[in-house]
C-alpha positions as CSV (number, residue, x, y, z in Angstrom):
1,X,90.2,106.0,133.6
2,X,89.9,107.1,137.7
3,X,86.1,106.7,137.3
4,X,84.4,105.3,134.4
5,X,86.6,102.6,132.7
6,X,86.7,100.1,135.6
7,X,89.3,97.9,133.7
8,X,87.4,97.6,130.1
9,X,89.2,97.2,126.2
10,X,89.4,100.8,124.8
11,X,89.2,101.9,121.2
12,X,89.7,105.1,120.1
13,X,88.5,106.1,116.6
14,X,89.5,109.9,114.9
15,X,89.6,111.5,111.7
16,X,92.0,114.3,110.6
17,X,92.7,116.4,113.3
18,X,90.5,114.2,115.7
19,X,93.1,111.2,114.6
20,X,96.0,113.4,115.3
21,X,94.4,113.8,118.9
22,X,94.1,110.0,119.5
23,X,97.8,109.6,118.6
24,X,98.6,112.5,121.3
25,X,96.5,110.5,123.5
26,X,98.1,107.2,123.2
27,X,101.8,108.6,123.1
28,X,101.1,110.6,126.6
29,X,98.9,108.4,128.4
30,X,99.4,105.0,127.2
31,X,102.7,104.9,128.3
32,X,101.7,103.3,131.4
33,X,101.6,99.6,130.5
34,X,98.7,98.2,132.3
35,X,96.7,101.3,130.4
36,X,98.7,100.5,127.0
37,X,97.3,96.8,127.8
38,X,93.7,97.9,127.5
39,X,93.8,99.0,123.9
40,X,92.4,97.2,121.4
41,X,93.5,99.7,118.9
42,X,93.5,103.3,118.0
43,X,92.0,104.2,114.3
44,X,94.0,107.4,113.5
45,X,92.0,107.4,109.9
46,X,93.0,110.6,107.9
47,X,96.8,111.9,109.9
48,X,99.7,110.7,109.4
49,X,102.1,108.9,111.8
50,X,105.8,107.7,110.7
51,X,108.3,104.8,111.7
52,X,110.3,107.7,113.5
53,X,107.3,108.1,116.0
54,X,107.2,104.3,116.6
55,X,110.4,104.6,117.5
56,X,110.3,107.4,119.7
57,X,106.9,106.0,121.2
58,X,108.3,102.3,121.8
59,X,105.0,101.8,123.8
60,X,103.4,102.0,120.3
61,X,102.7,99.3,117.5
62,X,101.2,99.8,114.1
63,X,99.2,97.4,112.8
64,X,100.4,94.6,110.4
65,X,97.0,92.4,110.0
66,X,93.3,92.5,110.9
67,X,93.6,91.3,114.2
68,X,96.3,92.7,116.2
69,X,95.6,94.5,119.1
70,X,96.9,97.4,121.0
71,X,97.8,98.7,117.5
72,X,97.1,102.2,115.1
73,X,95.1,102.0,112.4
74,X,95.8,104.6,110.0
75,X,95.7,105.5,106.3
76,X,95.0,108.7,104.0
77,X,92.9,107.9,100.7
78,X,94.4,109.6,97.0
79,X,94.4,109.5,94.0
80,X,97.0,107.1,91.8
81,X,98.2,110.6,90.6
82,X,98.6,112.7,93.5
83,X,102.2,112.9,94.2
84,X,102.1,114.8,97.4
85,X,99.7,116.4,99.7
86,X,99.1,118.5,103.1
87,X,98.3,115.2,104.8
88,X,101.3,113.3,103.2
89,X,104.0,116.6,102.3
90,X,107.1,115.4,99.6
91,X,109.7,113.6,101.3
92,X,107.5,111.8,104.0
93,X,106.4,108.7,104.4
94,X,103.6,107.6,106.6
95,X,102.7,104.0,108.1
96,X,99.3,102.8,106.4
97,X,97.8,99.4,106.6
98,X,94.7,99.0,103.5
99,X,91.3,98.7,105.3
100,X,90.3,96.4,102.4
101,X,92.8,93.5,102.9
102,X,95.1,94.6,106.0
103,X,98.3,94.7,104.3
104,X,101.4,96.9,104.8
105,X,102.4,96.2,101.5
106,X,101.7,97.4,98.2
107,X,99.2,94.2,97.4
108,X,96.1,95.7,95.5
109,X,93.1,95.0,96.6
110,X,90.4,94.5,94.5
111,X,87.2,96.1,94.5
112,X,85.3,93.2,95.2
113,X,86.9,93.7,98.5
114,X,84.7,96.5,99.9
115,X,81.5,94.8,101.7
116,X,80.2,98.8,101.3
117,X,81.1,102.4,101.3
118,X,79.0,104.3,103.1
119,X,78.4,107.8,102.6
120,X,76.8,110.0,105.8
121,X,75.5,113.5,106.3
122,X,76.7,115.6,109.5
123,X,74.4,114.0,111.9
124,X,75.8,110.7,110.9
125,X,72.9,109.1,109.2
126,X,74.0,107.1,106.1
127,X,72.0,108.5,103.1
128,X,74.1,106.4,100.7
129,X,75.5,102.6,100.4
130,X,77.6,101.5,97.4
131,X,78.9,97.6,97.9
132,X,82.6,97.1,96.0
133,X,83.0,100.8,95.1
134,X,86.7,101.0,94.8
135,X,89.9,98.7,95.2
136,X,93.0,100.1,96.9
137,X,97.1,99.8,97.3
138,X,99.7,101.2,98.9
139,X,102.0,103.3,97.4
140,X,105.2,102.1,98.9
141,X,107.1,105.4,98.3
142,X,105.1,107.8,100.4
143,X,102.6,105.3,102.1
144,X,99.3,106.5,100.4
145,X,96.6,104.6,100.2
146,X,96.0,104.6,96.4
147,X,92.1,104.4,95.5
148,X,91.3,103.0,92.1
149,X,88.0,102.4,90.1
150,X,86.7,105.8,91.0
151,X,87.1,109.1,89.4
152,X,88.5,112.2,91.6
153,X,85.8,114.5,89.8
154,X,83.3,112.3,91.1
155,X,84.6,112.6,94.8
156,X,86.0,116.3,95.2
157,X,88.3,117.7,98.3
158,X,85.5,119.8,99.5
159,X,87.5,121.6,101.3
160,X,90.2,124.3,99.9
161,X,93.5,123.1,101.4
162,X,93.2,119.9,99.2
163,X,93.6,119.6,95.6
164,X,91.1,117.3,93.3
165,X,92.6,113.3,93.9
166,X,92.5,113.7,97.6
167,X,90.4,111.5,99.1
168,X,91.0,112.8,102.8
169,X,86.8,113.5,103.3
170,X,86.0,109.9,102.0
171,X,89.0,107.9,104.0
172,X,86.3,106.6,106.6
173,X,83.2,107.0,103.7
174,X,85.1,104.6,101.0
175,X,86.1,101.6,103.4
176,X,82.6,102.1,106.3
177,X,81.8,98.5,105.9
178,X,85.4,97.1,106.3
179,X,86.1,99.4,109.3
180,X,83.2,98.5,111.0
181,X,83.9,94.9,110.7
182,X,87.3,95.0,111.9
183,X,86.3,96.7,114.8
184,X,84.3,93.4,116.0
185,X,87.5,91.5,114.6
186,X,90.1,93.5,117.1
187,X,87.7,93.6,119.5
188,X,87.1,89.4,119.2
189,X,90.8,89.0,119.2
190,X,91.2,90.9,122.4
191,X,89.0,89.6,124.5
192,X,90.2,86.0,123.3
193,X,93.8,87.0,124.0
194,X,92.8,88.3,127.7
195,X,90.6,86.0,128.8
């Protein structure tokens, strides 16, 4: 910020524990307000973060449409029949807004929703691109974002902590195309709001 910003929008983008960082980032240093004014929004894909936080943070928003700024992005993908996970434990609930239409609220959106889910190997590269995959909802209990039209034997956990309907490796994979676009949106939106 000293010696490289020079007064520009930021975004900061995470996944997992990386989107745990960025809300450590934005609850410490974002408390100053003239920084706090330079975000355009902080995609915490893949970590939780709960309306208790928001209220011990009051310098930070979650998002409630496709174009606020200064705002968290977050969700984590499931199954319609996982009941409870390491990302969202029984008797949590997390803030989630649906990449696919930018609700808070259990609306389902439809497949025909997702301009393309991208999947990438390590360096990045995509290596596969599947327009209207899946559809997705919010479950309004725990704050999951419930995928549909895919099948969790097609998508496994690939990792060991996560059981088969967790979705936590595809949350940025399923919804590419969407994300990317909002980014442009927010970023629009900002620079129309500051100018």
């Amino acid at each position: 910020m000293e010696n490289e910003n020079d007064g520009n929008p930021i975004i900061l983008a995470g996944f997992s524990q990386g989107a745990d960082m960025c809300i450590r980032l934005i609850k410490d240093c974002f408390k100053d307000q003239d920084i706090n004014q330079q975000l355009v929004a902080c995609y915490a894909i893949g970590w939780r973060i709960t309306e208790q936080e928001i209220e011990e943070n009051p310098h930070l928003t979650f998002a409630t449409g496709e174009n606020d700024t200064g705002v968290i992005v977050s969700f984590n993908s499931e199954s319609e029949s996982i009941n409870e996970s390491l990302m969202i434990p029984s008797g949590t609930k997390t803030l989630a807004i649906n990449p696919l239409n930018w609700k808070t609220d259990g609306t389902v959106a439809d497949r025909s929703e997702n301009l393309g889910s991208c999947f990438t190997d390590y360096s990045g590269n995509i290596i596969n691109e599947i327009n209207n995959l899946t559809g997705a909802y919010i479950d309004s209990t725990r704050g999951a974002l419930k995928v549909t039209d895919v099948s969790p034997g097609d998508y496994p956990p690939g990792l060991d902590l996560f059981e088969e309907g967790i979705y936590h490796l595809y949350d940025y994979q399923f919804f590419y195309r969407n994300l990317q676009e909002n980014v442009k949106t927010r970023l629009d939106a900002y620079y129309e709001n500051n100018l």
